[in-house]
C-alpha positions in Angstrom: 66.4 102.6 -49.9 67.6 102.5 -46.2 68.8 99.2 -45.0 66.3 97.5 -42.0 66.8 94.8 -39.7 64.0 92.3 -41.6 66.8 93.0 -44.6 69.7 91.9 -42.7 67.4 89.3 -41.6 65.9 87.7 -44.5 70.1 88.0 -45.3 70.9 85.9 -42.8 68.0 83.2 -42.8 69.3 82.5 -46.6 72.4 81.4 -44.9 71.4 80.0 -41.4 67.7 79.7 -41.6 67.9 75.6 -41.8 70.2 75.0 -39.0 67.7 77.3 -37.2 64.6 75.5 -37.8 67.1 72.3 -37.2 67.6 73.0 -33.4 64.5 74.7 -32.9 64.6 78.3 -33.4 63.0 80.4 -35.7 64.7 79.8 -39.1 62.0 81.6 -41.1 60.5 84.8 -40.1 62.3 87.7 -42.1 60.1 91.0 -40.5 62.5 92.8 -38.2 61.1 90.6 -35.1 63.0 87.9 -35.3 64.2 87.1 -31.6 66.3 84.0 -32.6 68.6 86.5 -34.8 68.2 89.6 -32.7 70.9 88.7 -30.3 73.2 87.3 -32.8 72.1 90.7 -34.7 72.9 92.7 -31.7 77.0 91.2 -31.2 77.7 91.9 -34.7 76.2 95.5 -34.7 78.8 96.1 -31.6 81.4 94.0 -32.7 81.7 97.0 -35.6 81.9 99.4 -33.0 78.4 101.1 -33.5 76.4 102.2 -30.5 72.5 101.2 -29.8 69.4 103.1 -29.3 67.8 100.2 -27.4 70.1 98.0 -25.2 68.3 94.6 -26.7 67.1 95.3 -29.9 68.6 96.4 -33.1 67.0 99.2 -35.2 66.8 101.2 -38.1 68.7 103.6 -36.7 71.4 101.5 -35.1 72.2 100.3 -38.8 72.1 103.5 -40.4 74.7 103.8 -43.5 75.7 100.7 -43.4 76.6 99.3 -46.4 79.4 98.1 -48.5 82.1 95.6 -46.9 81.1 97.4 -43.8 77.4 95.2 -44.4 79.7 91.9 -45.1 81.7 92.2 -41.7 78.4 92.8 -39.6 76.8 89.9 -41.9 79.6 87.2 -41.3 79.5 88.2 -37.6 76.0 88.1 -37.0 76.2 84.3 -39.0 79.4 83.4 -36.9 76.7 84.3 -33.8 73.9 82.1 -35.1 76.3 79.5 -36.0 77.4 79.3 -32.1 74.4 79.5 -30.8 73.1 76.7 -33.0 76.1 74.7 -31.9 75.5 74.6 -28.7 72.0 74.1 -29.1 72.2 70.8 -30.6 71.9 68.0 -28.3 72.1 64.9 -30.6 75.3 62.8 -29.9 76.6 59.7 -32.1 74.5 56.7 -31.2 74.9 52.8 -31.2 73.9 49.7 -29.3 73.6 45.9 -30.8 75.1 46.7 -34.1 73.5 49.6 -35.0 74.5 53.1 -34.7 73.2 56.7 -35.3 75.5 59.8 -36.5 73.5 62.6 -35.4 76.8 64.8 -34.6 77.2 65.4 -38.1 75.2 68.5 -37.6 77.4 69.8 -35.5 81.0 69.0 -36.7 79.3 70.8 -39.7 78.8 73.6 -37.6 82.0 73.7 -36.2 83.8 73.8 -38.9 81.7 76.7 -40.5 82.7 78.3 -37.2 86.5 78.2 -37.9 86.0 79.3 -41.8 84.0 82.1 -40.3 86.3 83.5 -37.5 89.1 83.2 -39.9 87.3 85.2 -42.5 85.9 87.9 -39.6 90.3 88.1 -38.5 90.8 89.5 -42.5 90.8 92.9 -43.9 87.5 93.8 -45.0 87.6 95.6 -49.0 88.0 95.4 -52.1 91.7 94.5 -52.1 91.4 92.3 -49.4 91.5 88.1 -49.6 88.5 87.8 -47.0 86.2 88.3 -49.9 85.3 84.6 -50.2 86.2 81.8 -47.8 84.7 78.4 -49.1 83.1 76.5 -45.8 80.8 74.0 -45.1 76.9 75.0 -46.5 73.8 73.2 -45.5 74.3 70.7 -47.7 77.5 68.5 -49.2 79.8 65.9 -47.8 79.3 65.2 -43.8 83.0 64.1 -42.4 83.1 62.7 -39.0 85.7 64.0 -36.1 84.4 66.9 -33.8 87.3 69.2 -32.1 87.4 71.4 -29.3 85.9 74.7 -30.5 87.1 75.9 -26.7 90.9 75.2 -27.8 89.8 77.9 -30.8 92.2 81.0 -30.9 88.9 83.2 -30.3 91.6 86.9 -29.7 90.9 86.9 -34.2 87.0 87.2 -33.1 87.5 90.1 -30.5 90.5 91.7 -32.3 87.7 92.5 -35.2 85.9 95.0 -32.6 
């Protein structure tokens, strides 16, 4: 069965799909149409080096024979994307006046450091003798810490040296 963009989809909304919905975005259609994950589709797809039939969308075509560990780097990427882009779309910022406060940065300190695991991951060897097969990170759910760094400090040559 050929792969299709609603697969790589519905793939990615398993991992991302809440922080979607979270900031806004679509974090549950899975049909191919998907405009929140189209762009972040569209980076990984040329971040492997594969050339487009259609300058903004991603098709059948475009992922043709992908599969394997090849499928896990465009995957990662495509999250790393969405995990940006989520990131920056989050506007909430700690809170608190007469004794009462508000942690809604949690979100995205969670974020960030999904980023990192991510980008450090994406910098590996891809295969079967490779480490980058698993990098534990931050999920959806689990233990919120509090601290936020500078993603912008980030070493981001690891990202582009994956092209």
């Amino acid at each position: 069965m050929p792969l299709t963009v609603a697969a790589i989809e519905a793939e990615l909304l398993i991992m991302v799909g809440p922080y979607l919905r979270r900031v806004g975005l679509d974090g549950t259609t899975a049909d191919g149409t998907n405009v929140a994950l189209r762009g972040p589709i569209r980076r990984a797809v040329l971040a492997m080096g594969r050339t487009m039939v259609d300058p903004i969308s991603v098709t059948a075509v475009d992922i043709a024979n992908l599969a394997g560990f090849e499928l896990e780097k465009l995957l990662d990427v495509a999250e790393l994307k969405v995990l940006e882009m989520c990131w920056g779309n989050w506007p909430e910022v700690d809170q608190s006046a007469e004794g009462t406060s508000q942690s809604l940065s949690q979100l995205a300190d969670r974020l960030e450091r999904r980023i990192k695991a991510l980008m450090e991951r994406i910098a590996r060897p891809y295969g079967p003798d490779a480490e980058a097969a698993l990098i534990p990170g931050p999920s959806a759910h689990g233990l919120i810490r509090a601290g936020r760094s500078d993603l912008r400090a980030w070493d981001w040559s690891a990202l582009r040296a994956c092209r």
